[in-house]
One Martini backbone bead per residue (centre of mass of N, CA, C, O) as a GRO file, in nm:
protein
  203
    1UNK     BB    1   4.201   3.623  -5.484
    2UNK     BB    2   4.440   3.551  -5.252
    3UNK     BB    3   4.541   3.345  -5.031
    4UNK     BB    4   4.605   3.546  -4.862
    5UNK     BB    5   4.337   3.714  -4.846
    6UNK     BB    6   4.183   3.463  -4.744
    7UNK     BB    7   4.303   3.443  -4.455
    8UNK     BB    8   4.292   3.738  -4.363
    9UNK     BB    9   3.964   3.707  -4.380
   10UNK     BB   10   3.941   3.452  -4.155
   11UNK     BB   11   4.103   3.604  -3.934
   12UNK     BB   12   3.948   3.831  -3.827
   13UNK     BB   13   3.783   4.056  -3.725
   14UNK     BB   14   3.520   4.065  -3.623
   15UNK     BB   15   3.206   4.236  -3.593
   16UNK     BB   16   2.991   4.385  -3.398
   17UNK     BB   17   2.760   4.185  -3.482
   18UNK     BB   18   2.891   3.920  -3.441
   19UNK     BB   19   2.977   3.972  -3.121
   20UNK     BB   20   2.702   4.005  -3.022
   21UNK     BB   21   2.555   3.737  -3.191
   22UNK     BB   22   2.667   3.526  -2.990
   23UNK     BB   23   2.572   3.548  -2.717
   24UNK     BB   24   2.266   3.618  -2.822
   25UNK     BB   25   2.270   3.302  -2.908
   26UNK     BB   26   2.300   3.183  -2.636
   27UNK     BB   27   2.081   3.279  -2.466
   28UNK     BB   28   1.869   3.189  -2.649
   29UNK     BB   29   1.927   2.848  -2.654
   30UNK     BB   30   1.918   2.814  -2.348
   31UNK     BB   31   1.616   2.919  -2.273
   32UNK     BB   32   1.501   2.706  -2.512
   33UNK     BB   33   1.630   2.454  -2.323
   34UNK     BB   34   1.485   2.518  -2.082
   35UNK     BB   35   1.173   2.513  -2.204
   36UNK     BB   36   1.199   2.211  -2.333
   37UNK     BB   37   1.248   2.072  -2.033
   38UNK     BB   38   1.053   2.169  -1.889
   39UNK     BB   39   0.807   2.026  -2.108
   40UNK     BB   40   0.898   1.748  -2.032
   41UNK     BB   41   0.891   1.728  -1.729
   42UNK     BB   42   0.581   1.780  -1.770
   43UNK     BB   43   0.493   1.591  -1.897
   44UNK     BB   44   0.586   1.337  -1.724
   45UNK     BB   45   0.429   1.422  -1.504
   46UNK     BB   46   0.117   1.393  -1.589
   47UNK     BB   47   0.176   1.088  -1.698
   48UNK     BB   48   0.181   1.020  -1.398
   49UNK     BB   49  -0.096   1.020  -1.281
   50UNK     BB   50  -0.401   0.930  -1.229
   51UNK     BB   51  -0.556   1.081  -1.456
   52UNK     BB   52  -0.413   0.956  -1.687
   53UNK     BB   53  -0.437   0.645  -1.596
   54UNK     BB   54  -0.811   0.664  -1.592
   55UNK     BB   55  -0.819   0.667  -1.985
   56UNK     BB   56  -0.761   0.389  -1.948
   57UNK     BB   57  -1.042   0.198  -1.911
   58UNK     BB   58  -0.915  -0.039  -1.731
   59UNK     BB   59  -0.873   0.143  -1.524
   60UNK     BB   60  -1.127   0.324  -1.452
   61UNK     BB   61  -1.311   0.016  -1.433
   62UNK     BB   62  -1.093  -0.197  -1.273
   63UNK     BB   63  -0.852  -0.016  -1.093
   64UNK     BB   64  -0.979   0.185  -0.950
   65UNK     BB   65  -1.186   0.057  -0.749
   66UNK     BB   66  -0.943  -0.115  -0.604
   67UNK     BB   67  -0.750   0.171  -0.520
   68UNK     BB   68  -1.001   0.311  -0.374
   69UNK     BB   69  -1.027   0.066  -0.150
   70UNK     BB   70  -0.730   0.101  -0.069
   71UNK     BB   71  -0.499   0.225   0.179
   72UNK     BB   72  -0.344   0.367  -0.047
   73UNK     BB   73  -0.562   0.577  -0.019
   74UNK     BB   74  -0.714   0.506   0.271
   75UNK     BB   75  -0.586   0.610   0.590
   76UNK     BB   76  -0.483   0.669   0.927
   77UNK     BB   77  -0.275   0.884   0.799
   78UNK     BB   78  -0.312   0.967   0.473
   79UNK     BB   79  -0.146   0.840   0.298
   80UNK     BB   80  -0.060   0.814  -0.012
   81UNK     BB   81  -0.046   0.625  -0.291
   82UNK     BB   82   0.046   0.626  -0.620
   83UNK     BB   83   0.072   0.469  -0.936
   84UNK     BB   84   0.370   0.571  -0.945
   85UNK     BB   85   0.506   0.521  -0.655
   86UNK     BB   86   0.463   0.154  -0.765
   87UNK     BB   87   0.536   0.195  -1.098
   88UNK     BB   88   0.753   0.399  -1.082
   89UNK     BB   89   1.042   0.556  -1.142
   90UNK     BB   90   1.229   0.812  -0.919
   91UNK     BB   91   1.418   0.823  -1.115
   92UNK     BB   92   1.472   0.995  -1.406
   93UNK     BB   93   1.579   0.829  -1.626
   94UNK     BB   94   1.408   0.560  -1.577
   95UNK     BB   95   1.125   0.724  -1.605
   96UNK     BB   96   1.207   0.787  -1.936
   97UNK     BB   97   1.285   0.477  -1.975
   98UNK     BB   98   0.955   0.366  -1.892
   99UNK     BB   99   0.793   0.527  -2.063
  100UNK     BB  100   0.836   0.444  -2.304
  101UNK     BB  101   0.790   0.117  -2.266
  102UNK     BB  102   0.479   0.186  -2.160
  103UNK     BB  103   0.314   0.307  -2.402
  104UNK     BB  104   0.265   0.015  -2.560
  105UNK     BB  105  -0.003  -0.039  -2.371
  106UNK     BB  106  -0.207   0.107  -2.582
  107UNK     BB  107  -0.221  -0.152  -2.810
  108UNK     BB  108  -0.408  -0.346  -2.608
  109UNK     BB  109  -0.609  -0.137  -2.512
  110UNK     BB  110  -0.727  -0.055  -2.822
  111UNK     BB  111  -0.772  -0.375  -2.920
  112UNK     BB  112  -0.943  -0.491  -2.697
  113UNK     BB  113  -0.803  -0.656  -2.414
  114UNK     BB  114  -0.956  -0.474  -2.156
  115UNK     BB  115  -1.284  -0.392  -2.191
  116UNK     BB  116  -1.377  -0.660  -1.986
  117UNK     BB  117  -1.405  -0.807  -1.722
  118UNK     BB  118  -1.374  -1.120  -1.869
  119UNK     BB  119  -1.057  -0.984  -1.959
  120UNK     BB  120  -0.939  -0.891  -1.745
  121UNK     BB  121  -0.977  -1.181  -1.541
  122UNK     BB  122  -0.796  -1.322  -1.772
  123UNK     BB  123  -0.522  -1.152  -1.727
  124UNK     BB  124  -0.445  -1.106  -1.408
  125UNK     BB  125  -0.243  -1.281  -1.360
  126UNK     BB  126  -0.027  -1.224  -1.583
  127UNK     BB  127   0.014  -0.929  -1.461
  128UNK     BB  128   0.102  -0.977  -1.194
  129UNK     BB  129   0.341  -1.153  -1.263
  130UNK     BB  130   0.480  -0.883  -1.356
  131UNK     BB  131   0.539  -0.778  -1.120
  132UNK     BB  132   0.608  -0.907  -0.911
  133UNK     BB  133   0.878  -0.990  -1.105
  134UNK     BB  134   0.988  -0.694  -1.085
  135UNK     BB  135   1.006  -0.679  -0.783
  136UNK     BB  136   1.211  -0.904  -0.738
  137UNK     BB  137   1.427  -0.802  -0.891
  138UNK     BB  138   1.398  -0.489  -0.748
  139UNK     BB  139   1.331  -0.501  -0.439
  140UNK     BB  140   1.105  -0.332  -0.402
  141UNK     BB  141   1.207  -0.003  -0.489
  142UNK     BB  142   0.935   0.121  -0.453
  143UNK     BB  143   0.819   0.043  -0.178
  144UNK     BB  144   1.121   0.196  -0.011
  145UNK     BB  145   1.046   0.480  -0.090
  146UNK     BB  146   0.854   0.449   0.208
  147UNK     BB  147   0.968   0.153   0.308
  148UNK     BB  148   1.182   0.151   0.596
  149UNK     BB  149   1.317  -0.038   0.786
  150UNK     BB  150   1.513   0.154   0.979
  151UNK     BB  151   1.202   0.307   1.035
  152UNK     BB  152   1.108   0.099   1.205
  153UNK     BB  153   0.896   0.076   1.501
  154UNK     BB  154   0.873  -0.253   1.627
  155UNK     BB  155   0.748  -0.189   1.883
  156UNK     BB  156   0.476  -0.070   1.751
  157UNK     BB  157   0.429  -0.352   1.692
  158UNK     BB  158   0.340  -0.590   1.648
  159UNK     BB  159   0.483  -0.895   1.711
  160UNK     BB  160   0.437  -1.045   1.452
  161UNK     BB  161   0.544  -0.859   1.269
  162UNK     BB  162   0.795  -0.794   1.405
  163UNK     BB  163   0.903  -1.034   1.322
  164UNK     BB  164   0.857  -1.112   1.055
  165UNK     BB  165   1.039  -0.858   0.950
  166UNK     BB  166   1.291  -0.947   1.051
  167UNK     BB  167   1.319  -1.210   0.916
  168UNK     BB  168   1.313  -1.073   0.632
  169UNK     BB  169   1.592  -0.893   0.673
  170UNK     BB  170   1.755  -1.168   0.734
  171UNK     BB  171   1.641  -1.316   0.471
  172UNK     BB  172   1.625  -1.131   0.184
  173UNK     BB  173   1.312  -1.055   0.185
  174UNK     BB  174   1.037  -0.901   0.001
  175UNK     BB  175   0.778  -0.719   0.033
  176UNK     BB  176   0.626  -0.930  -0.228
  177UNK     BB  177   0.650  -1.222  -0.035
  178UNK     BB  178   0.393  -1.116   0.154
  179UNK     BB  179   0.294  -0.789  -0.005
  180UNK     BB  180  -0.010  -0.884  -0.157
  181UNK     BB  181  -0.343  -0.749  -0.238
  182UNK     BB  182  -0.342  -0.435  -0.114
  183UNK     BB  183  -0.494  -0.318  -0.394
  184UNK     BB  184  -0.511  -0.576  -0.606
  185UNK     BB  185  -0.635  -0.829  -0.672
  186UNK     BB  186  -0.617  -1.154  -0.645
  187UNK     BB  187  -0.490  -1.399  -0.786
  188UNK     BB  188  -0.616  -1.758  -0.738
  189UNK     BB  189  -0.257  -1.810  -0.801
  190UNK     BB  190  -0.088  -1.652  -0.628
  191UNK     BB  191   0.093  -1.908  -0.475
  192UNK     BB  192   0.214  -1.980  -0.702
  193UNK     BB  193   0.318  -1.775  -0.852
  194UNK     BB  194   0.559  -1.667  -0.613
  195UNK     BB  195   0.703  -1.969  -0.575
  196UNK     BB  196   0.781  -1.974  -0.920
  197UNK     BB  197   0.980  -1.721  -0.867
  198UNK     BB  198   1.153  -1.801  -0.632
  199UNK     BB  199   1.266  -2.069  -0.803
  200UNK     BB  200   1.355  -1.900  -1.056
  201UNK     BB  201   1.575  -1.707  -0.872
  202UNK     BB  202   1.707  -1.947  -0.697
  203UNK     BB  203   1.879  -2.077  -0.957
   0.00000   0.00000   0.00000
């Protein structure tokens, strides 16, 4: 065959089955490509639940029974918050590269480093400290999520608490600055730990 008639049979109009087969291969590859998005975004809700987090011993023995005594759990008005509510973000993007970075907590779940309540107790503080610091690091966006500040009805709070409030709006302090062992036992030097972070932050 000559170069020329290579090139004219490269050129040529396909046949009616491969004309066919161009569209109805996108329309395979599209609902493919639907159905694998469904199946990841339904992962990632599913292991999101409370029901998921309850898997893993120390959440089961030691987590849920403090989640399930606090106001977050059960209060006069019904809202709950869920622990992905407090604990992860609510943005698709940083929910699924926090769900990557958080999957790795399974490594010393496995290893029973909080199977036992003295192992659980002895890492409390430890455990604060890494959320805290991560509260202040994001101005507790995740708090802000459900509380917002220009959403509050002052005059319907206390005095104390309006002052407070607005003290705080003022001065650029955060939520967990305040607000904090109001779900989980706080460890023994929590105000020590909080003071440390705050001034390890305004450096």
């Amino acid at each position: 065959m000559t170069d020329e008639n290579k090139d004219s049979s490269l050129w040529r109009r396909p046949s009616a089955r491969w004309a066919f087969g161009i569209p109805l291969g996108a329309v395979i590859a599209f609902f493919l490509g639907a159905a694998a998005l469904g199946a990841f975004n339904w992962t990632i809700h599913e292991t999101s639940s409370n029901e998921f987090c309850y898997v893993c011993h120390s959440h089961q023995a030691f987590i849920r029974p403090e989640y399930e005594a606090s106001s977050h759990f059960r209060n006069a008005s019904g809202v709950r918050a869920d622990c992905a509510d407090c604990h992860l973000p609510h943005e698709w993007f940083d929910l699924v590269v926090t769900k990557a970075i958080v999957s790795l907590d399974i490594i010393p779940e496995m290893m029973g480093k909080l199977d036992t309540a003295e192992k659980y107790e002895s890492h409390r503080a430890e455990m604060a400290e890494s959320v805290w610091r991560q509260f202040k690091e994001n101005d507790s966006r995740f708090c802000r999520s459900c509380h917002v500040f220009e959403a509050m009805d002052l005059e319907a709070q206390e005095r104390r608490t309006a002052r407070q409030h607005t003290r705080a709006n003022e001065n650029g302090e955060t939520c967990i600055d305040c607000h904090y062992g109001i779900v989980h036992q706080e460890p023994e030097n929590a105000e020590e730990i909080l003071e440390r972070l705050t001034k390890e932050m305004s450096d």
